[in-house]
C-alpha positions in Angstrom: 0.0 0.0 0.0 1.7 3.6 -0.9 -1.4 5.2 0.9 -4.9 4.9 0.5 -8.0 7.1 1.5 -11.4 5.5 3.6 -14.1 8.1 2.8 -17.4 7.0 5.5 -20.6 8.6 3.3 -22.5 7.7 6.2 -21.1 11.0 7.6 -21.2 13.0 4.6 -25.3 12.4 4.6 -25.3 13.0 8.5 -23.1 16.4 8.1 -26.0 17.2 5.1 -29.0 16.2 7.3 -27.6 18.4 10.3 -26.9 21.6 7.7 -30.6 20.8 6.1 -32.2 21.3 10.0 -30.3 24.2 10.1 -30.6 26.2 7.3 -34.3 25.1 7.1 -36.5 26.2 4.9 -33.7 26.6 2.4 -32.5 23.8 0.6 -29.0 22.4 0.7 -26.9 22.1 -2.2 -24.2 19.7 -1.7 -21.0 21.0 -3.5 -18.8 18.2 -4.9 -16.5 20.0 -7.3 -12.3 19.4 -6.9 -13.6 15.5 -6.4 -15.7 15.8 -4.1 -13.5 17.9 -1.9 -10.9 15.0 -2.7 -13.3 12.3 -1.2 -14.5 11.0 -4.8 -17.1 12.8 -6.8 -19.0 9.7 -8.0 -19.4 7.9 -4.7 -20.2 10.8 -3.0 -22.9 11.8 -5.7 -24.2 8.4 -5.4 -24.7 8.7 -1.6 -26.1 11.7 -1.7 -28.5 11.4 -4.8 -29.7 8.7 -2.4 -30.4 11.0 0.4 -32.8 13.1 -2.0 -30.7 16.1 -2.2 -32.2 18.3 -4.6 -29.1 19.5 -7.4 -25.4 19.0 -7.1 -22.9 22.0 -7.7 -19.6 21.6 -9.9 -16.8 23.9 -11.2 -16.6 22.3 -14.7 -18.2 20.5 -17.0 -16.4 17.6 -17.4 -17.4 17.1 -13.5 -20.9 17.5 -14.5 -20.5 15.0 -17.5 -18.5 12.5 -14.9 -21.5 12.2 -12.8 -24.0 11.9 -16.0 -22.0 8.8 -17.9 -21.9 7.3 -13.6 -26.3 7.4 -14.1 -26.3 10.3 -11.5 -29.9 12.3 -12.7 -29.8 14.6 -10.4 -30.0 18.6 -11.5 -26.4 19.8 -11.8 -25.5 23.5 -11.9 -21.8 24.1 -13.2 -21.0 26.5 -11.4 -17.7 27.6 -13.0 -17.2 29.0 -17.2 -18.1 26.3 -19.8 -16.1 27.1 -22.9 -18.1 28.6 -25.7 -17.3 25.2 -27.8 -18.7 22.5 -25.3 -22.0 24.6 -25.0 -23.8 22.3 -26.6 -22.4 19.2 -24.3 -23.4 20.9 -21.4 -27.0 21.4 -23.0 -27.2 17.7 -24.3 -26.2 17.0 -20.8 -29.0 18.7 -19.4 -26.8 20.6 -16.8 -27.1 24.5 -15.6 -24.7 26.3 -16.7 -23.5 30.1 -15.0 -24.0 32.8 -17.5 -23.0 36.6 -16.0 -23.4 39.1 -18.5 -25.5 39.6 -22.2 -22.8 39.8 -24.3 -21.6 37.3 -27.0 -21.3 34.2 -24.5 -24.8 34.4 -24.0 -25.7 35.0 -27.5 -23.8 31.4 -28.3 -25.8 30.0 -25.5 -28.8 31.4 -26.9 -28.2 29.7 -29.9 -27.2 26.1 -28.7 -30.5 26.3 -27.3 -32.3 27.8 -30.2 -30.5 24.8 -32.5 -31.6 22.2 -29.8 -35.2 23.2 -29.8 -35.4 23.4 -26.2 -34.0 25.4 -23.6 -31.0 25.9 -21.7 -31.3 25.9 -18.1 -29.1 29.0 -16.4 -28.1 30.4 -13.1 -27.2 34.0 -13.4 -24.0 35.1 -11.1 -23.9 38.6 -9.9 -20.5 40.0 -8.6 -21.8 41.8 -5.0 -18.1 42.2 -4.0 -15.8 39.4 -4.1 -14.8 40.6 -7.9 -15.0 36.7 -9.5 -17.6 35.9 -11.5 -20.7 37.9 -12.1 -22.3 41.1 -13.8 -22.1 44.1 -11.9 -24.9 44.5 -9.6 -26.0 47.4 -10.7 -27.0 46.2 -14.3 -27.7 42.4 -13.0 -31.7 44.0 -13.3 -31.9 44.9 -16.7 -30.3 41.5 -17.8 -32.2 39.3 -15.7 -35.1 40.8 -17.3 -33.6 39.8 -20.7 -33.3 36.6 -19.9 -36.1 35.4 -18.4 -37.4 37.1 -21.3 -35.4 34.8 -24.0 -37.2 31.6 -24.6 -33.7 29.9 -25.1 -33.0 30.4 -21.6 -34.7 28.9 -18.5 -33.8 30.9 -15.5 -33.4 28.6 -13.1 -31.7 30.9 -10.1 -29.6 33.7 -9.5 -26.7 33.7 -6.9 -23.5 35.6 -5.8 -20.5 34.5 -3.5 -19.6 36.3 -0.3 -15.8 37.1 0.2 -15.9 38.0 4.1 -18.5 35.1 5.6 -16.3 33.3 8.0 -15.9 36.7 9.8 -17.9 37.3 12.9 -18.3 40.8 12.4 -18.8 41.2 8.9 -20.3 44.0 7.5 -18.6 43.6 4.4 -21.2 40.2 4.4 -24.2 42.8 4.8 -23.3 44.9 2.4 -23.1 42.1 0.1 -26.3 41.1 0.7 -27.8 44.0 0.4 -26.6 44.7 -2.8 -28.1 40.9 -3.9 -31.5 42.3 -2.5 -31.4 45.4 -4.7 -30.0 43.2 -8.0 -32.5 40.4 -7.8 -35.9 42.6 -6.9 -37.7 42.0 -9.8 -36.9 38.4 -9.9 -40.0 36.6 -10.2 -40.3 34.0 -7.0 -39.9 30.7 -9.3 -36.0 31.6 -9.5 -33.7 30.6 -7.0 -31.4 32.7 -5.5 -28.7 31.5 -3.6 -25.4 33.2 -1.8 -24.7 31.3 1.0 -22.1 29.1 1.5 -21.0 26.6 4.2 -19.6 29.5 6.3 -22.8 32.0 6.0 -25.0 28.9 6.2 -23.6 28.9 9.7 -23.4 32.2 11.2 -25.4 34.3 8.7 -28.9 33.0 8.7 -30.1 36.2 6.6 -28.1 35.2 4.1 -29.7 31.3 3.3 -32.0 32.7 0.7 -33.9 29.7 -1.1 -30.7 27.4 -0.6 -27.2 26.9 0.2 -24.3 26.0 -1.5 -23.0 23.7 1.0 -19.2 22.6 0.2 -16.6 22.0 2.9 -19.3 21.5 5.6 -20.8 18.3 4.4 -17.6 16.9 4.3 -16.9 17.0 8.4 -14.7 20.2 7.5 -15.2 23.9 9.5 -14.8 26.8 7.1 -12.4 28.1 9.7 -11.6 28.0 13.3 -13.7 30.7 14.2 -16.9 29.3 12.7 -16.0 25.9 14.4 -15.4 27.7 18.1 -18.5 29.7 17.2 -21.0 26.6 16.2 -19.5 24.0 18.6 -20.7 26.4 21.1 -24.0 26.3 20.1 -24.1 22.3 20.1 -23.8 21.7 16.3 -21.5 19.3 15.3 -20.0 18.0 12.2 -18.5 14.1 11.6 -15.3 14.5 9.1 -16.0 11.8 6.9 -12.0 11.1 5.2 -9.4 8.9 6.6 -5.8 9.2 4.9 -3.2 6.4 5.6 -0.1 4.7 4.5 2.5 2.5 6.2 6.0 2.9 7.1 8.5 1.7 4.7 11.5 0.9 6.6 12.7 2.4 9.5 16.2 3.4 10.1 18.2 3.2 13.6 20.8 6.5 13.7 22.8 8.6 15.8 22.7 12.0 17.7 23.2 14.8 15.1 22.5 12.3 11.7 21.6 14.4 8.8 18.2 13.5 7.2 17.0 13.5 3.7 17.8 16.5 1.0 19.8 19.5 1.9 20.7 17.7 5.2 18.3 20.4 6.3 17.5 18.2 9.7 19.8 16.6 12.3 18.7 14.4 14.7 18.7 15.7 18.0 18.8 12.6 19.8 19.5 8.7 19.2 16.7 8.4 16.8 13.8 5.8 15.0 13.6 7.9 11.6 11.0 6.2 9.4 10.3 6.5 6.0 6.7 7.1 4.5 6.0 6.5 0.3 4.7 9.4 -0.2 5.2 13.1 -0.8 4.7 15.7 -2.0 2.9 14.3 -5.4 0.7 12.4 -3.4 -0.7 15.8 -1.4 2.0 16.0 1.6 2.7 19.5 1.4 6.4 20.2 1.1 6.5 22.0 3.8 5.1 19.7 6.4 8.8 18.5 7.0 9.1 20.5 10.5 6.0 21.5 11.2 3.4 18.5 10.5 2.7 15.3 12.6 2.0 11.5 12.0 0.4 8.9 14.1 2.0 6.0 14.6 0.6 3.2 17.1 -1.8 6.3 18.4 1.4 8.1 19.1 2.0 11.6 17.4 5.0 11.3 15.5 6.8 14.7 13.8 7.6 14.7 10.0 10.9 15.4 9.8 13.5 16.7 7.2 12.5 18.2 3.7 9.0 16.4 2.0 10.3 14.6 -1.0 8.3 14.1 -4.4 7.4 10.8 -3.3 8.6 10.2 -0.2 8.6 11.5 3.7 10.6 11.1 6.9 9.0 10.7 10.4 10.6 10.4 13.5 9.0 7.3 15.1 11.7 7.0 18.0 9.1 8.0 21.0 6.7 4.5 19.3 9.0 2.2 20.3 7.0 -1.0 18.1 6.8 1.0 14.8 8.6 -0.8 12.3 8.0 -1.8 8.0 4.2 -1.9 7.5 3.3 -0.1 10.5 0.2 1.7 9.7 0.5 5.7 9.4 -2.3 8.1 9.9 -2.2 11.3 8.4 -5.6 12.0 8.6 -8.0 9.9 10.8 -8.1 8.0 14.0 -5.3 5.7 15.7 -6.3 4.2 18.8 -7.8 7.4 20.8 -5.4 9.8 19.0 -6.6 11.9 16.5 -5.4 14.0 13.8 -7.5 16.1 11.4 -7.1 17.6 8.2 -7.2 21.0 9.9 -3.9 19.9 11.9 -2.2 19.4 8.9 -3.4 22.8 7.0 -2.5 24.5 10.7 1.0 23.3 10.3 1.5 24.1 7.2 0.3 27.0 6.9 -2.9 26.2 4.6 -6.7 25.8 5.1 -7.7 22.3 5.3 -10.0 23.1 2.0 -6.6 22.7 -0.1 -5.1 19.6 2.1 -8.0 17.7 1.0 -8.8 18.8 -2.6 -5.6 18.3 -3.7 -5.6 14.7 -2.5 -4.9 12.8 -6.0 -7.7 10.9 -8.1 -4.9 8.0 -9.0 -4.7 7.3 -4.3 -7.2 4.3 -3.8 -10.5 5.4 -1.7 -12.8 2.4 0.0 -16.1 3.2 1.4 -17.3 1.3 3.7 -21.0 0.6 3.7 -22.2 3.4 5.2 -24.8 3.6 8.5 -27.9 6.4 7.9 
């Protein structure tokens, strides 16, 4: 085994169940672009179309297509720009796509539609603030009423994104909002609108609209520590549903002051156990963990040590006295009653736990055990 991920769905419904009591009446949107957050889009989509959610969210297309060739029916919006030349994909597919202004993207949408005979369904992005995507607020009106006026296009919602959610004194979040209000006033009540995230699902309820798009929440993650400190307090909980582990490789017996790895950048300070992982920095061990991130070994916290190699890691196992070849490695996950989460890792290194997990590689086996509801 070079590593492998264990992904419990179980908990990704549960952590969707406990955001839909929350954010009730809105709907939840589970978000499963990036791979499903790195926990696998079409297992996860599977789960979850069995839990009845009511549309998935992607980035791209080809994550929209993914889930259509798996059999997944469920409404997709792609939430990200669909090139002008895989329009018509995207139509055949019968997928949302984002549209944010009238100008000559829209007219090719128009006309995919007008060639197919039937619409093409669209979610209209307005930029309130966080200067992505979107039409400027202040014509968003005006086009809106063009395109629910266009029989090529089915309006199926209008959203925006907030930049300043996970703050607890935001008013850059109610400024946004209010700007939303003003854009979307005419919008007749049969379109959705949407600008809510995980983070504003939480401590914003003004801003849950019709529905959320809920990403890093349903996967066990907080959208920061703050939100966590914040909703913990109020008895909410979430279950993080991935597991990440490997197994030492060999371990190595060495002296007091023994350079380690590339650049002899670390020296043991002791006698020491130094084991070796197979896996780096390709397999999603930030390269800068070495120093700053931790392992379990036999439940006991073991420091990565010396620089992360492309494939491969140290860790200093001399404190688990029975760790030798094929003992197991937790990166993420449970060993006896340690724990380490992906939050520990992105804290050591510097990161959010967002990018630990979503750039977690495709090619690293995942099993999901059958999961309990």
């Amino acid at each position: 085994m070079i590593a492998e991920l264990e992904v419990d769905l179980g908990a990704i419904v549960r952590n969707v169940r406990a955001l839909e009591a929350l954010a009730a009446p809105a709907r939840v949107v589970p978000v499963v672009k990036a791979n499903a957050y790195g926990h696998g889009l079409v297992d996860v989509a599977r789960a979850l179309e069995a839990a009845a959610v009511p549309r998935f969210a992607v980035y791209e297309l080809d994550e929209a297509r993914a889930l259509r060739a798996a059999g997944i029916g469920t409404p997709i919006h792609v939430l990200g720009p669909v090139p002008a030349a895989a329009l018509a994909d995207a139509h055949a597919a019968g997928v949302a796509i984002t549209l944010w202004d009238d100008g000559a993207y829209a007219r090719d949408a128009i006309a995919v539609a007008e060639r197919a005979g039937t619409p093409l369904h669209v979610h209209a992005k307005i930029d309130t603030g966080a200067l992505r995507l979107g039409m400027p607020a202040g014509d968003a009106p005006a086009i809106l009423a063009r395109y629910a006026a266009t029989p090529g296009l089915e309006l199926d919602g209008v959203f925006s994104h907030l930049a300043a959610a996970e703050e607890l004194d935001s008013t850059y979040t109610q400024e946004q909002l209010a700007r939303f209000a003003g854009a979307t006033r005419g919008v007749g009540r049969a379109v959705e609108r949407h600008i809510a995230a995980t983070a504003a699902a939480m401590l914003w309820p003004e801003t849950r609209l019709d529905s959320v798009r809920a990403g890093v929440g349903i996967y066990g993650l907080w959208p920061s520590p703050e939100t966590a400190a914040v909703m913990r307090e109020r008895g909410f909980a979430l279950e993080p549903a991935l597991a990440w582990r490997t197994q030492l490789v060999i371990v190595h017996d060495v002296p007091a002051h023994a350079p380690v790895g590339y650049g002899c950048a670390y020296h043991t300070k002791r006698p020491s156990r130094i084991g070796v992982i197979p896996i780096g920095y390709a397999e999603g061990l930030p390269r800068n963990a070495g120093e700053r991130g931790s392992v379990l070994v036999d439940g006991v916290r073991c420091r990565i040590v010396g620089r992360v190699c492309m494939d491969m890691a140290f860790v200093d196992c001399t404190d688990a006295p029975r760790a030798h070849a094929g003992s197991t490695v937790t990166l993420i996950g449970t060993d006896g009653a340690a724990s380490l989460g992906a939050d520990d890792l992105a804290s050591a290194c510097g990161t959010i736990a967002y990018e630990i997990v979503a750039r977690l590689p495709a090619s690293i086996p995942r099993s999901f055990p059958v999961p309990s509801v």
